[in-house]
C-alpha positions, 0 to 999 in steps of 0.5 A: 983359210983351206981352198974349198970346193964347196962354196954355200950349202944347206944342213939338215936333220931329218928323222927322229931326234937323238943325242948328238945331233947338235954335236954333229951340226957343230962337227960339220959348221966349225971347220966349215966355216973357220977353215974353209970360210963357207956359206952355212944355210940352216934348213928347218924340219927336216926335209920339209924345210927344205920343200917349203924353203924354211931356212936361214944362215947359220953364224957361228954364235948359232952353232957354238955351245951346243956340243952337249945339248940334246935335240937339234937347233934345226928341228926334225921331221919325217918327212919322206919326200919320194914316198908314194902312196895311192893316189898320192904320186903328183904330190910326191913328184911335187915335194921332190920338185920343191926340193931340186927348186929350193937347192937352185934358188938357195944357190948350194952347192951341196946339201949335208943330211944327218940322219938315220936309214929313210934321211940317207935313203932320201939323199942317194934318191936326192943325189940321183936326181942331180943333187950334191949330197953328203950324209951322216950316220944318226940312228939308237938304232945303230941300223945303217949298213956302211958305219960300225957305229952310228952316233946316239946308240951309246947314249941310249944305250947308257940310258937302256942300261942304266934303266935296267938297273933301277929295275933290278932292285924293284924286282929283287924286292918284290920278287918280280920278273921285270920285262924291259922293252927297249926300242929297236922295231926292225933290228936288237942291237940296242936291246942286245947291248943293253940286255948284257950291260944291265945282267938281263936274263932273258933278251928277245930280238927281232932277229930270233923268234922267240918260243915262249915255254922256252923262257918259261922254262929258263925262269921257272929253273932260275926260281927254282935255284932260289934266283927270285927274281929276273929281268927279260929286255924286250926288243919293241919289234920281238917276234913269237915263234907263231908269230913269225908264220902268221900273214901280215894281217893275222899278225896285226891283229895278234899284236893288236890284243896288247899295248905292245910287246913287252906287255904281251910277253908279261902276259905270256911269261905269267900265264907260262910261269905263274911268276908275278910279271910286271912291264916296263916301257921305256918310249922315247926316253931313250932318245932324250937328253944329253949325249954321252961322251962316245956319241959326242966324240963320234958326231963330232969326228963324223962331221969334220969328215964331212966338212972335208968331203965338202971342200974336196968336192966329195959329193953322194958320200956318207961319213962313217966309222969302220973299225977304229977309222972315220971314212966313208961310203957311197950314199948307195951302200946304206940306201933302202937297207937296214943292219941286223944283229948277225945270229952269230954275232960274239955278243949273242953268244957273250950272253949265252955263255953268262947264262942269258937266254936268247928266246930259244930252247938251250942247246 
């Protein structure tokens, strides 16, 4: 048994869920427990587990055989202990007491998280506060500044694709334009990447307003090549050129006319085009299931990182991959930031040079 600087802590999963999470808890615990013999505390829910002291002891027949299971063992919630709103600070300050009380009275010596922006945002506020924590990357969204890749994006981005590819051949028969939306409210990596892996003809981002008669105008020079059909991948958060001018209140009523973007791009694509538009909204599938192979090996290389972070005593740090490494950073990098898809980025001119457009007028 290693010599360790961390004696007992507390495991967390806090956002929404993804492939790989049980994956990590098990990269975290196994060599935790087998090679530094630490004290494992599981804690329910997220961080609201933590406020209402909801935790137990994990043994190793808790994390064994979950490597392919989706979902976490623990639970998530969104809890978001610092978040003040009117009126609500005392409670706010309450939450975050609890928190610092239960650390104490659970006797941790660190507090692992895994989690996407607001989980690792809520540990450097945690660490700032006094608390050892230690943090990993989880997020489709493959969001977080500090890690080239976050663990679940290859798994929803098998299942993106492979959703796009169903829908060709709807398309191709009824000689249809599909619109896809895929998740991605802030930021397109995974529509970006699932847009090129599925062949989509159109891919709209968050990070590039799109103009409507700009796409109309790709679509009605594909029709008119004898191409019948085409798929647009709609990122959920995909701005109008108009909308991207619009305050933020005549910008939620403007996307309060439809269910979501994507049914308002059909709408706008049709009334552009005249082409029958049919749309698809993925949801939460995306996240379900299994993880793939990439995210399995990902959450597990990501959390032996951490369990070697805790036993060197490496507090306030966030596990993560750069290049073909597994390092890590301070938790003050990824806090209270998001990562966006560079518009110079290779993939976007990966599918411009196939052809695909981008929301924008061809150069």
């Amino acid at each position: 048994m290693k010599s360790s600087a961390t004696k007992i802590f507390g495991i967390l999963t806090a956002g929404g869920d993804c492939p790989g999470l049980n994956a990590a808890i098990r990269g975290v615990c196994r060599p935790a427990y087998d090679r530094y013999g630490m004290t494992i505390v599981g804690i329910a829910n997220g961080y609201r587990g933590l406020i209402d002291e909801d935790a137990r002891i994990l043994r190793p027949e808790d994390f064994s055989g979950i490597l392919t299971r989706g979902g976490t063992i623990l639970g998530a919630s969104r809890e978001k202990p610092f978040k003040r709103t009117a009126g609500d600070d005392e409670v706010s300050g309450d939450k975050v007491k609890a928190i610092k009380d239960n650390y104490r009275k659970l006797g941790l010596d660190c507090l692992v998280v895994l989690g996407g922006n607001g989980t690792n945002t809520t540990a450097y506020l945690l660490a700032q506060e006094g608390l050892n924590v230690v943090g990993l990357p989880k997020t489709i969204d493959n969001d977080i500044v500090g890690t080239d890749r976050t663990f679940g994006f290859h798994s929803a981005l098998a299942i993106a694709t492979e959703a796009i590819d169903r829908l060709h051949s709807t398309a191709e028969s009824h000689k249809r334009v599909m619109v896809i939306e895929i998740m991605g409210h802030k930021v397109g990596w995974l529509a970006l990447y699932a847009g090129v892996a599925g062949g989509g003809d159109v891919i709209l981002l968050p990070e590039i307003p799109y103009d409507i008669k700009a796409i109309a105008r790709h679509l009605n020079e594909r029709a008119e090549s004898g191409r019948t059909f085409s798929i647009v991948v709609v990122a959920e958060g995909a701005v109008s050129t108009e909308e991207e001018k619009m305050d933020k209140k005549e910008r939620k009523k403007y996307r309060d006319q439809f269910p979501s973007v994507g049914y308002r791009v059909a709408r706008e694509i049709e009334g552009e085009t005249g082409l029958e538009t049919r749309c698809t909204v993925l949801g939460y599938v995306q996240r379900g299931g299994i993880p793939s192979a990439s995210d399995r090996v990902l959450a597990t290389s990501l959390g032996t990182a951490a369990a070697d972070l805790l036993a060197r005593g490496e507090y306030g740090r966030m596990a993560a991959l750069q290049g073909s490494e597994i390092t890590s950073v301070d938790l003050g990098v990824p806090a209270g930031k998001i990562k966006p898809v560079p518009r110079d980025h290779y993939m976007i001119d990966t599918a411009v040079a196939v052809g695909t457009c981008m929301g924008q007028p061809q150069p």
